[in-house]
MIFI-769176 format. One record per residue (C-alpha): x, y, z; residue in three letters. Coordinates in steps of 0.25 Angstrom, whole numbers, padded with zeros to 4 digits, always signed. Each point is the difference from the previous one (the first is absolute). Layout:
# residues N
XYZALA ...
***
This chain:
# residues 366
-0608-0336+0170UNK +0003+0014-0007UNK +0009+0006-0010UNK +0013+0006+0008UNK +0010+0011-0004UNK +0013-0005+0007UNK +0011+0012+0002UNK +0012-0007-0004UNK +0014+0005+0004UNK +0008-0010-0004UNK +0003-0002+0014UNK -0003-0011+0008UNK -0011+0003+0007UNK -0009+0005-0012UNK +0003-0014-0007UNK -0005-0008+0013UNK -0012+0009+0001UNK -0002-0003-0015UNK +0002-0014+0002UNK -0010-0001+0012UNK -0011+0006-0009UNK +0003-0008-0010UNK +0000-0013+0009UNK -0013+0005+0006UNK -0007-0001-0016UNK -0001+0014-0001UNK +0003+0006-0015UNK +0012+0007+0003UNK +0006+0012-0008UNK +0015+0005+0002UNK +0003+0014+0001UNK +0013+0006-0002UNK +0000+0015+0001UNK +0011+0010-0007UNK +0002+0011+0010UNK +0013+0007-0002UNK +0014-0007+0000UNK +0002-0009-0009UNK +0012+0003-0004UNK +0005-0015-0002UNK +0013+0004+0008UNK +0008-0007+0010UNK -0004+0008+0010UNK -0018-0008-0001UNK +0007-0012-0001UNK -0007-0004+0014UNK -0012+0011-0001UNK -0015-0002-0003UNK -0001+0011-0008UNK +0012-0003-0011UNK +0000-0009-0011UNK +0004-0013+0007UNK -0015+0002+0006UNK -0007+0000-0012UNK +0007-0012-0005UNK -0001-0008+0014UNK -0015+0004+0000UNK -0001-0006-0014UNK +0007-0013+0002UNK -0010-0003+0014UNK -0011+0003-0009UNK +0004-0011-0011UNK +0002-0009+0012UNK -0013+0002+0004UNK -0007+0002-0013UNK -0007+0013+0002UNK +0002+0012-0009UNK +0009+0012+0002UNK -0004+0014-0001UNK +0011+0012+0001UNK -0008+0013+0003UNK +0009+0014-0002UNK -0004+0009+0010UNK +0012+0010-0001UNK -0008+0011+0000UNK -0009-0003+0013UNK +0013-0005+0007UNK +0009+0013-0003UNK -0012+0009+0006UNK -0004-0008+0010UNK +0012-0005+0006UNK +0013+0006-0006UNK -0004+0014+0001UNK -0006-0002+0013UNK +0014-0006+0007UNK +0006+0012-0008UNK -0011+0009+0006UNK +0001-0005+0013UNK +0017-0001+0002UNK -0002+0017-0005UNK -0008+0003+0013UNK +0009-0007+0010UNK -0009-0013+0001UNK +0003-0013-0002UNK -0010-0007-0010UNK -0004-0016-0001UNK +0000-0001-0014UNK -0006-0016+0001UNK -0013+0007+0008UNK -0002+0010-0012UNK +0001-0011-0012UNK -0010-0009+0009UNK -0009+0010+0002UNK +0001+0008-0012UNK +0005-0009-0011UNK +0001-0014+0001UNK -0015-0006+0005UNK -0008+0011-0006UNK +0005-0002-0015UNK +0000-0015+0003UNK -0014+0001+0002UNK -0002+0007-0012UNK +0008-0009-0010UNK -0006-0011+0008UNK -0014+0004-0004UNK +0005+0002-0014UNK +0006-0016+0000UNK -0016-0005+0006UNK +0008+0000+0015UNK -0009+0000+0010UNK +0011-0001+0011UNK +0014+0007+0004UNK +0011-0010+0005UNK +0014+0004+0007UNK +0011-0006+0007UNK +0000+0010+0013UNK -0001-0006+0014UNK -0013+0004+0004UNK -0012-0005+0000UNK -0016+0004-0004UNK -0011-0006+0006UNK -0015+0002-0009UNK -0014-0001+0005UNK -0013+0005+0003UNK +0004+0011+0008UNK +0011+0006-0009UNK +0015-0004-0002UNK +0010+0004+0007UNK +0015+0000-0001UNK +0010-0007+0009UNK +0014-0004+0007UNK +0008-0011-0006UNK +0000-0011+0008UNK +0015+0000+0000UNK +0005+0012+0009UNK +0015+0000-0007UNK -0007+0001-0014UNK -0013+0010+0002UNK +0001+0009-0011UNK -0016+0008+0005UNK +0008+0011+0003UNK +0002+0004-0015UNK -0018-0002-0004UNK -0005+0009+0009UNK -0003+0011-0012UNK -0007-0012-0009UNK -0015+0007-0005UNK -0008-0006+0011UNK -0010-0005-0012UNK +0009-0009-0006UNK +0003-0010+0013UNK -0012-0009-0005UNK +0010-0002-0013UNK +0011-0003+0006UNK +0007-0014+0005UNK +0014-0003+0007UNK +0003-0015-0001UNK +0012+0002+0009UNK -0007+0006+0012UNK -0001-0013+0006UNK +0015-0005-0001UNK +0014+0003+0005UNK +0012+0003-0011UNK +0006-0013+0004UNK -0012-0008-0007UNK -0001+0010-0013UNK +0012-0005-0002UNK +0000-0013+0002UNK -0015-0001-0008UNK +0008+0007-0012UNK +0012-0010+0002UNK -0011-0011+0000UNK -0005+0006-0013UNK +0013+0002-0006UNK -0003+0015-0003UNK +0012+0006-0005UNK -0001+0012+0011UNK -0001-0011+0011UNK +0015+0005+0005UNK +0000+0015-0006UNK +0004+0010+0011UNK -0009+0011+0006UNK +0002+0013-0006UNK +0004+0011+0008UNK +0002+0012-0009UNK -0009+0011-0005UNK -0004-0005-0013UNK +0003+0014-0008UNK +0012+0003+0009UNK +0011-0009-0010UNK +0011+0005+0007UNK -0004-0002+0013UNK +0003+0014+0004UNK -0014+0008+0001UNK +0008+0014+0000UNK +0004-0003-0015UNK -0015-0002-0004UNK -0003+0015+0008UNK +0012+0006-0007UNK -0004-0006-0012UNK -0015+0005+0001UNK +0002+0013+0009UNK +0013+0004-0006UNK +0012+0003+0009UNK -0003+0015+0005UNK -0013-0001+0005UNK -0001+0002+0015UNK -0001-0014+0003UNK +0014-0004-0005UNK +0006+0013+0006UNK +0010+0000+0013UNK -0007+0007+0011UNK +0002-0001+0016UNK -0001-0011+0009UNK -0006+0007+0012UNK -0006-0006+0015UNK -0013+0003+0007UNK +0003+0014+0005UNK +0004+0004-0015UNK +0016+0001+0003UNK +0008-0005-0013UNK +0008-0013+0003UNK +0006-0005-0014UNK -0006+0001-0015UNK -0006-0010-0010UNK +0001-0003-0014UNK -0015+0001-0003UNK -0012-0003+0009UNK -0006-0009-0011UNK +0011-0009+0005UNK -0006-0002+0014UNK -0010-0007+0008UNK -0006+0002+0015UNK +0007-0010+0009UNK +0011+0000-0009UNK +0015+0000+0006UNK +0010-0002-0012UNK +0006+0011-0008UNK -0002+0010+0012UNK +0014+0002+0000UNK +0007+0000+0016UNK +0006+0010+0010UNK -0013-0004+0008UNK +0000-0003+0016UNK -0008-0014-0003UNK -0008-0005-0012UNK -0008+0008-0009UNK -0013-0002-0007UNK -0009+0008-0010UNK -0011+0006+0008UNK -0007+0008-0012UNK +0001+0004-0012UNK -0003+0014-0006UNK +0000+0005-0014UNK -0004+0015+0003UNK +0016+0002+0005UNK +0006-0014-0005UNK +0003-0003+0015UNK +0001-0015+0005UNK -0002+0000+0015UNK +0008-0008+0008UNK -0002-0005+0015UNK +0003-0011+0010UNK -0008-0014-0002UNK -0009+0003+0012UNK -0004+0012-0010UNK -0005-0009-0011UNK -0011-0005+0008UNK -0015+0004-0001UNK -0016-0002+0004UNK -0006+0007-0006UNK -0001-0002-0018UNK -0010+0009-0009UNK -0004-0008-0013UNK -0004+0005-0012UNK -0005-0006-0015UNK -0010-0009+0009UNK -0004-0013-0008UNK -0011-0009+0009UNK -0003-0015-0004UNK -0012+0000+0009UNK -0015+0004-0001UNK +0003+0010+0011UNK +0012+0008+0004UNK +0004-0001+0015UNK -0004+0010+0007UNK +0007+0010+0010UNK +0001-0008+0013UNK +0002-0014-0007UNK +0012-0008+0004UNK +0008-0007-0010UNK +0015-0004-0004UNK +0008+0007-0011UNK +0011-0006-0006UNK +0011+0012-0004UNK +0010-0006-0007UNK +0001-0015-0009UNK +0005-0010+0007UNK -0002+0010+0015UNK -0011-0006+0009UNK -0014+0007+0001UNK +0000+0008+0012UNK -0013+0001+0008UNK -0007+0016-0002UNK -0012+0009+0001UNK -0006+0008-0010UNK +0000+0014+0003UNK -0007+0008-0011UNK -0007-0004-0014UNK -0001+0012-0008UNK +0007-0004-0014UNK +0012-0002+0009UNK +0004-0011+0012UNK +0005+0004+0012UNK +0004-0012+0007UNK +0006-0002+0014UNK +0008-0011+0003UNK +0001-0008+0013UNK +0013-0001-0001UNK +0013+0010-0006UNK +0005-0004-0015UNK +0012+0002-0005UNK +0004+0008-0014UNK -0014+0000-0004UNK +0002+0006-0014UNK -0008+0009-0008UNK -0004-0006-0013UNK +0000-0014+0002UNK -0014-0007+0006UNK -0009+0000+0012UNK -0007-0014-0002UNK -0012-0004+0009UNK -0004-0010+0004UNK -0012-0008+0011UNK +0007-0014+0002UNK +0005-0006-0012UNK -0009+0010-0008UNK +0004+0011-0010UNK -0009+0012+0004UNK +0006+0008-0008UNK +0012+0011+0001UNK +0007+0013-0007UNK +0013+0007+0000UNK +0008+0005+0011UNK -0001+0015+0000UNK +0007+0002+0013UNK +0004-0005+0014UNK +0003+0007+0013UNK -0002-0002+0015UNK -0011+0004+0010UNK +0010+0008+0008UNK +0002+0007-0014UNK -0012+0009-0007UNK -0008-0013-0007UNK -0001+0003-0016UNK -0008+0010-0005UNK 
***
């Protein structure tokens, strides 16, 4: 058996996964770690980043006598993660802020506090499993389909799989629960949290205006406008918008509207029908792969556009820093910013962010 960092939330399913390991005779190590909002307010009541987490995280590791570390990693998180989403919401895209502090953040600094504790292992309570052998490791689908949580691992360095274990990956939420009930943990009812952990409000505009400040561009009225460039209504800030969205577009319309595009350059939302929203062909940049090999042009895969979206079967078109991937079948409000995740059967190949989508009867993305 080895020596295992555990990432412990102070949610339910970190303290089952620490609870497996430790059940299993591994030497396990709890790990709580400081990012940003803990402000100790109402409003982190429920999250997994406020106070309460720390102090849940704790009381599971006295019930199952294994130390408890907090690491501060403010400074690693605000780059990486906060000043992304900030970065990101600026130039029209919508960012995944849990993919950023996966990939960026949280598994690379674990391993290297681990290290520092003589861990020779990373734990985690994510649905996903890992399989290790002669031939290399490789990263997988949960086994439960309503829980999969792959889609926000694919930018994991690919030399640190090897490291990593998912005790989860096997079962369904029903039995995390009911394993923590049996256990008597004190996260064993403690809801799902749903909120962006640095978000306290709830309202993501407010951390924009706070960070970018009311007059920039991005917070400034400009013109809701269709396909053909015509000017239909106005908006209260692009930052404020998402593609496929339909809310706040104001009315006066022959039929529903949705957000198309969005473009920084003239502050323009562009607006359309829902058949408009749809596309097949998706360019994907910021590649991370979790194989040997990348696919190669020609190769056919799935690509799952969207958490909790199925994957949809495609083709890869091109492999030059980029991917241009062609579906098999029309997508709707594929949006800019958030990712492209690969996959071969249950596998994670790999995946990046979407640059841009548009149709084969369209120029495809240059």
């Amino acid at each position: 058996m080895s020596r295992v960092l555990v990432a412990m939330s102070g949610g339910v399913d970190s303290s089952v996964a620490a609870a497996l390991l430790t059940d299993a005779g591994h030497e396990v190590v709890g790990v709580t770690m400081k990012t940003f909002c803990y402000t100790g307010s109402g409003s982190h009541g429920k999250s997994c980043c406020g106070l309460d987490g720390i102090a849940d995280a704790r009381r599971v590791a006295v019930a199952l006598d294994i130390p408890h570390y907090v690491f501060d990693v403010e400074e690693d998180f605000t780059r990486d993660v906060i000043d992304d989403f900030v970065d990101e919401y600026a130039q029209g895209r919508t960012p995944n802020p849990c993919v950023r502090c996966n990939s960026n953040t949280k598994f690379r600094d674990l391993l290297r506090r681990g290290r520092e504790l003589g861990c020779d292992r990373i734990a985690s309570g994510h649905y996903v499993r890992s399989e290790h052998g002669p031939d290399g490791s490789r990263l997988l689908r949960g086994r439960d389909e309503a829980k999969d949580q792959s889609y926000f691992l694919w930018g994991l360095p690919r030399e640190i799989l090897p490291k990593l274990l998912f005790p989860l990956g096997d079962l369904t939420k029903p039995e995390v629960r009911a394993r923590a009930r049996a256990l008597e943990l004190t996260t064993a009812e403690k809801p799902e949290s749903q909120e962006i952990c640095f978000v306290p409000t709830g309202d993501y505009r407010d951390l924009l205006q706070k960070r970018l400040g009311s007059v920039h561009a991005a917070l400034q009225p400009g013109p809701l406008v269709d396909r053909s460039g015509e000017v239909v209504g106005e908006h209260d800030g692009y930052a404020g918008f998402t593609v496929g969205q339909r809310k706040g577009l104001g009315g006066g319309f022959d039929g529903p509207r949705y957000v198309l595009e969005i473009r920084p350059a003239d502050r323009a939302v562009v607006v359309g029908a829902r058949e408009e929203l749809y596309s097949d062909l998706v360019e994907v940049g910021e590649l991370n792969w979790l194989t040997p090999e990348p696919p190669r042009p020609g190769d056919e895969l799935s690509v799952q556009l969207r958490y909790r979206a199925p994957a949809v079967p495609a083709t890869i078109q091109t492999s030059h820093g980029r991917q241009l991937l062609e579906l098999h079948q029309e997508f709707p409000a594929v949006t800019p910013g958030q990712s492209a995740v690969l996959f071969q059967g249950d596998r994670v190949l790999g995946g990046g962010r979407i640059v841009r989508a548009g149709r084969h009867t369209t120029p495809a993305p240059a």
